[in-house]
C-alpha positions in Angstrom: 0.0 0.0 0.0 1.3 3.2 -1.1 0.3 6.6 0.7 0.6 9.9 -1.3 -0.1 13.0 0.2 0.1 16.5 -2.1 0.6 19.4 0.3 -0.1 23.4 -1.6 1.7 25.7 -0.2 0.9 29.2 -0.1 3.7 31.5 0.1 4.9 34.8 -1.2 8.3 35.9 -2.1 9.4 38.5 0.0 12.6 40.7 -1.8 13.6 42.2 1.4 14.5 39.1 2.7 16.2 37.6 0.0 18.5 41.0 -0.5 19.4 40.9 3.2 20.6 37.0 2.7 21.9 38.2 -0.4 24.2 41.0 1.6 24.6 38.5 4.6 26.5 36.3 2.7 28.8 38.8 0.3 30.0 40.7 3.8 30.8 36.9 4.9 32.5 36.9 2.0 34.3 39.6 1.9 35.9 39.1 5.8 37.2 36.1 4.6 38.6 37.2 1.3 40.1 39.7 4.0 38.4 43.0 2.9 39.4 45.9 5.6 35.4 46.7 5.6 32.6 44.3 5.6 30.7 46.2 3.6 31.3 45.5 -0.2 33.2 48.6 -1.8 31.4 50.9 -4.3 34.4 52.6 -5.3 35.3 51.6 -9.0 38.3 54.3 -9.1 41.9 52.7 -9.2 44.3 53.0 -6.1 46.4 55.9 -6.3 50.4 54.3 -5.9 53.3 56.7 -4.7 56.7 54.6 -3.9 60.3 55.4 -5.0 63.6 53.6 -4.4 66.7 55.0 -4.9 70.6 54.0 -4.5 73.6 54.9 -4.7 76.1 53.0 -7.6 79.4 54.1 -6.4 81.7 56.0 -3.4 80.9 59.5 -3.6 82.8 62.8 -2.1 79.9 64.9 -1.1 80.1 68.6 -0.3 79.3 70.1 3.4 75.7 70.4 3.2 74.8 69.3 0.2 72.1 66.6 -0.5 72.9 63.4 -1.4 72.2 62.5 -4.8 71.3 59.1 -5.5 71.8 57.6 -8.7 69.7 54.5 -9.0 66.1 54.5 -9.4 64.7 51.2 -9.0 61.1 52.7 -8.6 59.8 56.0 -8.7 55.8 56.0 -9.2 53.9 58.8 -9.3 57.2 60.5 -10.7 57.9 62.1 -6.8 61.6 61.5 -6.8 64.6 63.9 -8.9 68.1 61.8 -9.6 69.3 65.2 -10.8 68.3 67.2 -7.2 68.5 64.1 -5.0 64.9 65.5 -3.9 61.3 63.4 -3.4 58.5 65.8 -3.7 55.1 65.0 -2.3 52.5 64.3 -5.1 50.0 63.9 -2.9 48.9 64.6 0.5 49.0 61.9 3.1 51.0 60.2 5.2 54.9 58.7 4.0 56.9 55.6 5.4 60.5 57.3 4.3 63.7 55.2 4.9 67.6 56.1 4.3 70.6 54.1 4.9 73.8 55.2 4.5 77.5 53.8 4.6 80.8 55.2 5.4 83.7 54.7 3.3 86.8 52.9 4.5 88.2 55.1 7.7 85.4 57.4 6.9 82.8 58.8 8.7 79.7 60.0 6.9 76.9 61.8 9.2 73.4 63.3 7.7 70.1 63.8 7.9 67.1 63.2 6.7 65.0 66.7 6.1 61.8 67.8 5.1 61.3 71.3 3.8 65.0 72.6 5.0 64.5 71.1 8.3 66.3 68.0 9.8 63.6 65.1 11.1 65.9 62.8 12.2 69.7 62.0 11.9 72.0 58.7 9.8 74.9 58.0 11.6 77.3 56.1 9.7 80.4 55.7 11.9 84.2 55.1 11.1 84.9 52.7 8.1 82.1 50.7 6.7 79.3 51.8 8.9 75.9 51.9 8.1 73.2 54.4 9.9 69.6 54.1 9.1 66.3 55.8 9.6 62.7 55.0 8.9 60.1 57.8 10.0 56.8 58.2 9.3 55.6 61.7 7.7 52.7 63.7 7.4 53.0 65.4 3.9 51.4 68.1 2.5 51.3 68.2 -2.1 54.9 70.1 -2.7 56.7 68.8 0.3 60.1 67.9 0.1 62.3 65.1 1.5 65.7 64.2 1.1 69.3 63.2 2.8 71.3 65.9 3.7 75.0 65.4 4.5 76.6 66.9 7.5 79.2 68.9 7.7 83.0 67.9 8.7 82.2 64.4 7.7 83.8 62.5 4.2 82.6 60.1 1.9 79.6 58.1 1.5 80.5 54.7 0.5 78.4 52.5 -2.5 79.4 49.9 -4.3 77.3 47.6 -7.2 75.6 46.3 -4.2 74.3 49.6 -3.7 74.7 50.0 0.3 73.6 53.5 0.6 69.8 53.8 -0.4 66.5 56.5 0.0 63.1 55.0 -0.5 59.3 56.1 0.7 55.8 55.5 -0.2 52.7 57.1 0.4 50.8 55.1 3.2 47.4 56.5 3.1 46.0 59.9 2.1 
């Protein structure tokens, strides 16, 4: 003996429902994919991208007070950083992770500083014969500001090789 039963069922589709499962799940979806918001982005502009890193190639005899020039540019988006001046302006307003390290040359000293705008931040101190001093600072930058490595007076030579030991690099961490 077979039993069949046919049931109706009466029921109305309710859109406010279904969107709110619908959200539910992309926001679960987007923690895991690892999203800094739960809430899906609307934004369909493309991430604005300011990093430079510089080096120096060779040993170089630099002047009392003048700003360290450095040679190879391994990135420079957003076009911020001058080889000719040595010089990373600002394209942008925000905050910058900057970073310099610098090497001494054999029995050489080789102090500077890293400055924005014509005023020192914070110092390198590269002591006697292949030292290395290094600094990483965060900055708040306004559009037009300008960072670079300054060397100290009564110091000698900064030291570089093809390894390129002395470097300046930076990148804009969030506007």
């Amino acid at each position: 003996m077979f039993w069949t039963q046919m049931v109706k069922v009466d029921s109305t589709c309710d859109s406010e429902l279904q969107n709110g499962l619908f959200q539910d799940l992309l926001n679960m979806m987007m923690k895991i994919k690892g999203s800094s918001s739960a809430q899906p982005s609307t934004c369909s502009c493309k991430k604005i991208v300011i990093a430079f890193t510089t080096s120096l190639s060779a040993t170089k005899t630099i002047g009392s007070g003048a700003v360290v020039q450095f040679d190879k540019v391994w990135t420079n988006e957003g076009k911020g950083y001058d080889p000719n001046s040595g010089i990373f302006t600002a394209q942008r307003q925000g905050f910058y992770q900057i970073s310099g390290t610098t090497m001494s040359a054999h029995r050489k000293y080789f102090h500077s500083y890293l400055m924005k705008n014509n005023e020192k931040t914070v110092g390198l101190y590269a002591g006697e014969g292949s030292d290395t001093g290094s600094a990483n600072i965060v900055l708040k930058l306004k559009k037009g500001d300008r960072v670079y490595i300054k060397h100290r007076s009564g110091t000698d030579a900064i030291y570089s090789d093809g390894d390129h030991w002395s470097m300046f690099s930076g990148y804009l961490i969030s506007e």
